[in-house]
Each structure stands twice: as structure tokens, then as C-alpha cells.
ROVEXMI-223545 format. One record per residue (C-alpha): residue number from 1; residue in one letter; x, y, z. Coordinates in Angstrom, 1 decimal, padded with zeros to 4 digits. Layout:
BEGIN
NUM/A/X/Y/Z $
...
//
This chain:
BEGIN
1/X/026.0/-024.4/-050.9 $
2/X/025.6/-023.4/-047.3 $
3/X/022.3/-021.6/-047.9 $
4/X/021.1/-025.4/-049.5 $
5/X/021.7/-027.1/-046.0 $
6/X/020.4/-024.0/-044.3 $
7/X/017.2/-024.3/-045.9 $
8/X/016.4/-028.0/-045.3 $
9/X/017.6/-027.9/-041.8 $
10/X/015.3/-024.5/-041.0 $
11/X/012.6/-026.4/-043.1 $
12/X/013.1/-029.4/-040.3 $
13/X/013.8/-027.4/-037.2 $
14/X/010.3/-025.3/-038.1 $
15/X/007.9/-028.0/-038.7 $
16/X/009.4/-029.1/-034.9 $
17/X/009.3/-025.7/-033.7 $
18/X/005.3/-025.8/-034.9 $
19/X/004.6/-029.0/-033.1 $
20/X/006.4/-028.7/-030.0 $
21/X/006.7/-024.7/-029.2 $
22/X/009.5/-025.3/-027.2 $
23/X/013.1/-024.5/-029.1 $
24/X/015.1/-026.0/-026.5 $
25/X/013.1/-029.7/-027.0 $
26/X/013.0/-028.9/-030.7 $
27/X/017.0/-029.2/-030.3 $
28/X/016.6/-032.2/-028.3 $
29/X/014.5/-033.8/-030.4 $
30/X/016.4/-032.9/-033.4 $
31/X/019.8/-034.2/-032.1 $
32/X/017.8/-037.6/-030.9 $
33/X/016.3/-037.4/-034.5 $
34/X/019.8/-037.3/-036.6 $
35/X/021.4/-039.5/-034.4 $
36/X/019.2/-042.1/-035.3 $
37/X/019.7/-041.8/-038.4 $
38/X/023.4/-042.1/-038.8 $
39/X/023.4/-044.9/-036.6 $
40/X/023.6/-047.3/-039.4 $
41/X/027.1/-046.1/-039.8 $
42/X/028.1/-046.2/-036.1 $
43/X/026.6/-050.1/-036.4 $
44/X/028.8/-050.9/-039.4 $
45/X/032.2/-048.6/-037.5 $
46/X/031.1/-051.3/-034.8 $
47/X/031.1/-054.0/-037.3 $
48/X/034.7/-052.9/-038.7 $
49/X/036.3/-053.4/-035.5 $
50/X/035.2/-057.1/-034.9 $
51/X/036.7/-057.6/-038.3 $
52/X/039.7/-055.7/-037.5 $
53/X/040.3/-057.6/-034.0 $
54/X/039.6/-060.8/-036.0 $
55/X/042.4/-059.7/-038.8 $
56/X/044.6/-059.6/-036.2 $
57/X/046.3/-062.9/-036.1 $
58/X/046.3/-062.6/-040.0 $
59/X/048.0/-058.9/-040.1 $
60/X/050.6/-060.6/-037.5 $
61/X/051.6/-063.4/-039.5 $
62/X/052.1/-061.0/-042.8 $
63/X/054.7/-058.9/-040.7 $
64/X/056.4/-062.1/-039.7 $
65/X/056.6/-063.1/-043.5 $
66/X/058.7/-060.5/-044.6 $
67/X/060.4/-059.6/-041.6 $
68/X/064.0/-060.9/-042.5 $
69/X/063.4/-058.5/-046.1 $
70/X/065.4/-055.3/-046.7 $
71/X/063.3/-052.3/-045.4 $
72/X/061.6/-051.3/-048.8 $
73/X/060.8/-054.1/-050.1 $
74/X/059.0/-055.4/-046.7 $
75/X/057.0/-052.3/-046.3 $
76/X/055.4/-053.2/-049.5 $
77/X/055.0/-056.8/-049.6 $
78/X/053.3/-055.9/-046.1 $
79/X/051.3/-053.2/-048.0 $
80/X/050.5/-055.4/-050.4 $
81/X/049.1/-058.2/-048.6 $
82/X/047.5/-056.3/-046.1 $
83/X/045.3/-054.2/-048.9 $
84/X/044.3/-057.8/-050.5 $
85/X/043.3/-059.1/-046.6 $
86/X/041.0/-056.2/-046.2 $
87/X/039.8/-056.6/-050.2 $
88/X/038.9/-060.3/-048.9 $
89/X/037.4/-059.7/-045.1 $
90/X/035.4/-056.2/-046.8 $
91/X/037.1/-054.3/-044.3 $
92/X/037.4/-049.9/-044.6 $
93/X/039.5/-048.2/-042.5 $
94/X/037.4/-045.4/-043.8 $
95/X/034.3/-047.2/-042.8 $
96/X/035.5/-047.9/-039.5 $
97/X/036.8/-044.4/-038.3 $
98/X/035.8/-041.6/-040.6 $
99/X/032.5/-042.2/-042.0 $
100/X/030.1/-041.4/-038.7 $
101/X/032.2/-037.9/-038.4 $
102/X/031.8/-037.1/-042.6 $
103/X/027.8/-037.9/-041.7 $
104/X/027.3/-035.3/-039.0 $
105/X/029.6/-032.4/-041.2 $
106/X/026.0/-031.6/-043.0 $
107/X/024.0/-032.0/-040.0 $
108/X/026.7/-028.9/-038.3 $
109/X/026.6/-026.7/-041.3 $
110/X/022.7/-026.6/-041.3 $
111/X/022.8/-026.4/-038.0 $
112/X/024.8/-023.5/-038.1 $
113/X/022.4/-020.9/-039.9 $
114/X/019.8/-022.5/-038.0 $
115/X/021.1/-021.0/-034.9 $
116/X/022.7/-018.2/-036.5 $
117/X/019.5/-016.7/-038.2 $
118/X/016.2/-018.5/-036.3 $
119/X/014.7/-015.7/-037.3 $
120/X/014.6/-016.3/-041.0 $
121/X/014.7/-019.8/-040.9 $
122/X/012.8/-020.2/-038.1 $
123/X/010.2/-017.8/-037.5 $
124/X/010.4/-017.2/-041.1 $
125/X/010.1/-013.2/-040.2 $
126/X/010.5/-011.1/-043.2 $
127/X/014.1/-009.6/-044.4 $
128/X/012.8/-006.0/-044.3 $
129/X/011.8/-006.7/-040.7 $
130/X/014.7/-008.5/-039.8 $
131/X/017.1/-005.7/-041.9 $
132/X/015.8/-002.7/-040.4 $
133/X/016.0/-004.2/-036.8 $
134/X/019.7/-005.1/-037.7 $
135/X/020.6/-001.9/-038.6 $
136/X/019.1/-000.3/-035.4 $
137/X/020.5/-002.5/-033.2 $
138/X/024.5/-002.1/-034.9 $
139/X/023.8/001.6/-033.9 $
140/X/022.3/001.6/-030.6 $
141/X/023.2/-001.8/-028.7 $
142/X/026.9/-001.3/-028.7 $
143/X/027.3/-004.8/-030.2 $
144/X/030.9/-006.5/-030.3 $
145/X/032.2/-007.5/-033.4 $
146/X/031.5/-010.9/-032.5 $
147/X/028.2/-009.8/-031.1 $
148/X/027.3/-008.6/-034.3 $
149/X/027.8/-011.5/-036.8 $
150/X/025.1/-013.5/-034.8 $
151/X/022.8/-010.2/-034.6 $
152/X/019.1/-012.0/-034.2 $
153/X/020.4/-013.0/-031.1 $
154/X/020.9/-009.8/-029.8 $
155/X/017.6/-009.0/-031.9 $
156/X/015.4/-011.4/-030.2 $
157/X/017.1/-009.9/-026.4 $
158/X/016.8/-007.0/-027.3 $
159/X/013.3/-006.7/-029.2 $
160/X/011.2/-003.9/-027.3 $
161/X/014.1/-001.8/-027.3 $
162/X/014.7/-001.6/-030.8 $
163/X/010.9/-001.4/-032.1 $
164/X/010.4/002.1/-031.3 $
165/X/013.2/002.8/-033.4 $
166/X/010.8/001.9/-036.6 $
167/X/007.8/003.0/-035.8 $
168/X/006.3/002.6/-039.4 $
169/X/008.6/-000.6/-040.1 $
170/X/007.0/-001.9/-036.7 $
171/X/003.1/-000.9/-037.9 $
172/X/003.6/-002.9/-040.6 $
173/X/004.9/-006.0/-039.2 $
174/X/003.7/-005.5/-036.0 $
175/X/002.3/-009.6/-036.0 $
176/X/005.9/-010.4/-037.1 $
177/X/007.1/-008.7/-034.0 $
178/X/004.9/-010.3/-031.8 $
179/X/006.5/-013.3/-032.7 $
180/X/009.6/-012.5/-031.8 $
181/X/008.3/-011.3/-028.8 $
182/X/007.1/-014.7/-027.7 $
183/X/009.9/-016.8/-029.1 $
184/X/012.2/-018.0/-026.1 $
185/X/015.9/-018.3/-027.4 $
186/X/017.0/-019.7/-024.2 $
187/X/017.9/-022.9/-022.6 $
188/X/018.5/-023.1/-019.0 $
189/X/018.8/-019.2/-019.2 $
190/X/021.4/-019.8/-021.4 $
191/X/020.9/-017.4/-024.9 $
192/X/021.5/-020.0/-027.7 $
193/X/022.5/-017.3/-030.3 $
194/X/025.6/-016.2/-027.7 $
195/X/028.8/-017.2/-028.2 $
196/X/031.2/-018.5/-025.1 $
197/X/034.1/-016.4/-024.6 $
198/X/037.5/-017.3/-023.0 $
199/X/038.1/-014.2/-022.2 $
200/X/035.4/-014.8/-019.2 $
201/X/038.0/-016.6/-017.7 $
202/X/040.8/-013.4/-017.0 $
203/X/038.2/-011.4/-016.2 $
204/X/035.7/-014.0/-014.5 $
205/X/034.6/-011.6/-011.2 $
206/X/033.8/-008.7/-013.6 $
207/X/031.8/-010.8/-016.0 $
208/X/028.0/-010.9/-016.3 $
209/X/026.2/-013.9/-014.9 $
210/X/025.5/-015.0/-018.7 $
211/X/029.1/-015.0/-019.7 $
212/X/029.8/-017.5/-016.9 $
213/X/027.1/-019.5/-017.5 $
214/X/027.7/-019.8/-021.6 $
215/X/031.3/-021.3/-020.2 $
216/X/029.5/-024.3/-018.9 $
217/X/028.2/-025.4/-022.5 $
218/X/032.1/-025.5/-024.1 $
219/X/033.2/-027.0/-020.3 $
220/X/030.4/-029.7/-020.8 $
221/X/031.0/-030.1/-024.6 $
222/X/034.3/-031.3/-023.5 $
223/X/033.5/-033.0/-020.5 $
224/X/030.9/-035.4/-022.5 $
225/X/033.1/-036.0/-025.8 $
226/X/036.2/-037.2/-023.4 $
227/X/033.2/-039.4/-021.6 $
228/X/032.7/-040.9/-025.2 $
229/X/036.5/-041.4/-026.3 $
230/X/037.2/-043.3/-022.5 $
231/X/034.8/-045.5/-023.0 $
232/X/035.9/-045.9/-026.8 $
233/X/039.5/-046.4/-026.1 $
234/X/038.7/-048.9/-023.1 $
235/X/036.5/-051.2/-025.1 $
236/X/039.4/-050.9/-028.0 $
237/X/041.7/-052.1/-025.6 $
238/X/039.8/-054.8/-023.9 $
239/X/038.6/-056.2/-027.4 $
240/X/042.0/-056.0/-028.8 $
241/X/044.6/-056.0/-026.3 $
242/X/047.3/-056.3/-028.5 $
243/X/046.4/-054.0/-030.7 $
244/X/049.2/-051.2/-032.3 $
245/X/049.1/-047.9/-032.4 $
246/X/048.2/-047.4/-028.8 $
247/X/050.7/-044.6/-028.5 $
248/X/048.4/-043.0/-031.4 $
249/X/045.0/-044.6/-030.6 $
250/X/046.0/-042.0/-027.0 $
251/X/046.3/-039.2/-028.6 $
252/X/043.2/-039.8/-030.5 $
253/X/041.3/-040.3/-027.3 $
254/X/042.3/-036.4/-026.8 $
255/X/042.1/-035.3/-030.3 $
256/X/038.4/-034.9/-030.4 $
257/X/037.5/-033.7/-027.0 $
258/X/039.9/-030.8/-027.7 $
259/X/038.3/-029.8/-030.8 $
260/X/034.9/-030.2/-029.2 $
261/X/036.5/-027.5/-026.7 $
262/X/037.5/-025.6/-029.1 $
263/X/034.7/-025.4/-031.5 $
264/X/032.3/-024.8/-028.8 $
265/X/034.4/-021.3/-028.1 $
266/X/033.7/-020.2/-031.7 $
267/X/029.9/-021.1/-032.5 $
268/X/027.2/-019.9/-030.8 $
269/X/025.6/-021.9/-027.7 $
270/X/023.0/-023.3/-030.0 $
271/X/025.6/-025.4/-031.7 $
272/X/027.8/-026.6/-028.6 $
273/X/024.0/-027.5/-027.1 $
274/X/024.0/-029.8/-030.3 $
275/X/027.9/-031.2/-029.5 $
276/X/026.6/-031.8/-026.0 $
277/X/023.7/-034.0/-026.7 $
278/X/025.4/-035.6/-029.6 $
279/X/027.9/-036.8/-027.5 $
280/X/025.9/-038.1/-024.1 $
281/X/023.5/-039.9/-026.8 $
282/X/027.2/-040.9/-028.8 $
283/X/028.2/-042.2/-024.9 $
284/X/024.5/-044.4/-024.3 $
285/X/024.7/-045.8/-028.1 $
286/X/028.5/-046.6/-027.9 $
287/X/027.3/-048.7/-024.2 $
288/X/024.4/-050.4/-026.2 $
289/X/026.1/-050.9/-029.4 $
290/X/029.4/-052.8/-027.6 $
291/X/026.9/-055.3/-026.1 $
292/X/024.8/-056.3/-029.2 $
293/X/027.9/-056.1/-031.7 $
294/X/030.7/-057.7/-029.0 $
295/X/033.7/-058.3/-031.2 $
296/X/033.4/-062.1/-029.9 $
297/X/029.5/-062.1/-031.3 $
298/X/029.8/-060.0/-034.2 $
299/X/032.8/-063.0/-035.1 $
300/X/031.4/-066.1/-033.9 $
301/X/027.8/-064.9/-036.5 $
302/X/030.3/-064.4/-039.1 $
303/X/032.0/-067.7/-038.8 $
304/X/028.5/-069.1/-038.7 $
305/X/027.2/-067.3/-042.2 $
306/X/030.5/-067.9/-043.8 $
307/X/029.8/-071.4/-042.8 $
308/X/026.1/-071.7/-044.5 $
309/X/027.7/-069.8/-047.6 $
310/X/030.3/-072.2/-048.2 $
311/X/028.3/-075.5/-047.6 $
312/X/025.4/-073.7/-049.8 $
313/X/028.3/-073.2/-052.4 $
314/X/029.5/-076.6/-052.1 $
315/X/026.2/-078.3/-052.4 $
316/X/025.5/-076.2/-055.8 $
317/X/028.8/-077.8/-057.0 $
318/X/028.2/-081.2/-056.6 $
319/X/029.2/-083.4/-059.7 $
320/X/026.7/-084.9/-061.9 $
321/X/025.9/-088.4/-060.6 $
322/X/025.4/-090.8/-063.9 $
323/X/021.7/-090.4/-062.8 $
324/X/021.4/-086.9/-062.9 $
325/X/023.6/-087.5/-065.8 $
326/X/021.6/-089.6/-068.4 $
//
């Protein structure tokens, strides 16, 4: 299944690759590209939050109901009720908090090979190229354990070093090589196929200058995604001051900052690139989004096309007049 999204996202990443030249504004590009296209869902998440602040009086006066019943049977009268409001107002928790986070889980798997093999699904380099420079470099680089399961990296790096290993393998894909040669992994002078390691930290004066700089992109991953859940929990909490769960709705605003941190430790730099992006385009689009769709407009253009639908009902049920009759 992984190898499916692999393919279709190397397919995407190398027609931009072909136009632009440039891996580091293919990313860019290719972030600004899928974000676009789940915004539909971050529209209707924006949606299901007027309808939840405009539930709220309703949700209020079904807890009052059955507040005087014996614990059991209130929690499912509550239940009940509650499950028939959101039936009637068409509102999905699921919808509302879940769905923009399912959407991107493709868009990180293809990601993944993506950056963990650019040079299959990028370059599209041949496996006995890319197999015989593998084994070389296994032998003669000293790689890591973690070093090795993202080897092109440390291919691409390490390229002229490892040619003259293969002399004949080289001769024949000596245009192959080439491109490797000229393909710039990099961003900032930060090698996308590296992973971050926390162990930079103990040992942060004996470190290379590339192992402090790959701690910037999980630092920044979680810098941007706690930008994103602020600015989330603030508008929450202005919209719908009396909203519950704020205990919860706290610990959420940590939740995914955390994993952001976390995640960007185990991925290569490629990916946590991707996080980064995601979430300062997430931060712009949850600024622009919380103007247009205000809870206050969003509900006011309901009331009005709830409005038109019931007075268009209405008029299409008018009785007969003895007129219209005959």
C-alpha cells in the first residue's frame, strides 16, 4: 500500500522537480499545492464550529432537562437528544476536528518515500545503480544504523567518493551519475535526507555544524504548530466563551505541537520541512478563514437561507383556492 502513495507522490514531486529545478521550491510548492486542496475541509471544520457555538444555548437547555434524573438515565436522555440536535443542525464532530488531520495522513506517507528514496522516485536512477552504490557506501562510509535506512541521502553526499568503487557499474550509468551529481538535496545547507538527533543536545559542543543545524527544523516544527493551536484555542474561546471542555480543549492546544516535536526527531528533515510549512500556511489560512467564516457571519447567512427555505416551503404548500380548484 505504501509503495501506491509513493508512486503518485514521486510522480507529482518529479513533474515539479522537471519544471522548477530547484527541490527545495518543489517542497514549497508542493506543500502550498496540497494545502489548497484540503482546504475544503478546513472551510467546512470552520463551518462546524459556527454550528457548534450556535448549538450552544440548545445543548444547555438539554442538560437542564434532565438534570433532576438519576445519573444513568440522564446521561442518556442527554445522549439521546444531543445525537438527534446534531442529526437536525448536520453537525460532525468528526467533520469538525478530525477530518483535515485524516486528509494530510496520505499526503505524509507519500511524502515519506519521497524523501526517503529521491533517488528512485525522483531522479528515477536505476535500482542497479542505486543498489551497488548502497552496498559500497554500508561498507566504506561508516553509516549509523539510522544513517543507513535513509542511505541516498548519504548517497547523494557522498557521490564522488563512492563512484570509484564501481568502476564498470559507474561506465555504464555514468549519465545517471551525473545526475546525482547535480541534484542539490539541501535546503538552507540543511541535508533533507538527515534525520535530527536529540542526542545533539548532550553532546551539542562536540557535534558537527549539520547536526545543530537539523535541530532547528524539529525546534521550528514545534515553534510553528503551537503558533497554529494559540491562535486556534484563542478564537475558540472568544467565539465561544462558554464553551466546556476547556480543561481538555488545553491540553489539546499542546497535544499536537508535541507530536509535531516528536515526529520531526524520527523522519528525515525533508518531512519536518513539510510539518513546517504546513503549519505557517495552517497559521495564515486559520487568520483568513476566522474572518470570512466568523461564527457570527457563518450564523447570521444560515438564519437567512433557513429563512428563504422555509418561506419557499411554505409558499409550495399553500391550499388550493376554489379557483385554482375548479
Amino acid at each position: 500500500m505504501f509503495a501506491f502513495f509513493y508512486s503518485i507522490f514521486g510522480f507529482l514531486f518529479r513533474i515539479l522537480y522537471s519544471f522548477i529545478d530547484n527541490y527545495g521550491l518543489a517542497l514549497l510548492i508542493f506543500t502550498l499545492f496540497f494545502r489548497l486542496i484540503i482546504m475544503p475541509t478546513n472551510i467546512k471544520q470552520q463551518k462546524s464550529s459556527a454550528t457548534q457555538v450556535r448549538m450552544q444555548p440548545k445543548l444547555k437547555r438539554i442538560r437542564e432537562k434532565y438534570q433532576d434524573y438519576a445519573p444513568q438515565e440522564r446521561n442518556q436522555k442527554i445522549q439521546e437528544e444531543t445525537n438527534e440536535l446534531y442529526q437536525r443542525e448536520g453537525y460532525s464532530a468528526m467533520a469538525g476536528s478530525c477530518l483535515p488531520l485524516l486528509f494530510q495522513l496520505p499526503i505524509l506517507w507519500g511524502l515519506y518515500g519521497v524523501v526517503r528514496e529521491p533517488l528512485k522516485y525522483v531522479l528515477q536512477i536505476p535500482t542497479e545503480l542505486v543498489t551497488a552504490l548502497s552496498n559500497v557506501a554500508k561498507t566504506t562510509l561508516g553509516l549509523s544504523t539510522r544513517q543507513a535506512a535513509y542511505v541516498e541521502s548519504a548517497l547523494i553526499a557522498n557521490i564522488d567518493k563512492l563512484v570509484y568503487k564501481i568502476p564498470a557499474t559507474a561506465a555504464k550509468y555514468a549519465e545517471d551519475i551525473q545526475k546525482i551529481r547535480d541534484f542539490d538535496f539541501t535546503v538552507f545547507g540543511i541535508d533533507l535526507g538527515a534525520v535530527p538527533d536529540i542526542g545533539t543536545l548532550k553532546a551539542f559542543g562536540a557535534s558537527s555544524t549539520q547536526a545543530k543545524i537539523l535541530l532547528l527544523i524539529p525546534l521550528l516544527s514545534f515553534a510553528t504548530s503551537m503558533m497554529t493551536s494559540v491562535l486556534s484555542q484563542m478564537r475558540q474561546k472568544k467565539n465561544n466563551p462558554n464553551m466546556e471542555n476547556q480543561q481538555m480543549m488545553g491540553c489539546m492546544m499542546f497535544m499536537m505541537p508535541l507530536m509535531s516535536l516528536w515526529f520531526t526527531f524520527q523522519f528525515p528533515a525533508g518531512m519536518g520541512m513539510y510539518w513546517i510549512l504546513s503549519n505557517l500556511f495552517a497559521f495564515f489560512q486559520t487568520l483568513i478563514l476566522g474572518h470570512v467564516y466568523a461564527p457570527r457571519k457563518t450564523i447570521a447567512r444560515l438564519m437567512v437561507d433557513e429563512t428563504i427555505y422555509r418561506r419557499s416551503y411554505e409558499a409550495t404548500k399553500k391550499p388550493l383556492t376554489e379557483e385554482t380548484a375548479d
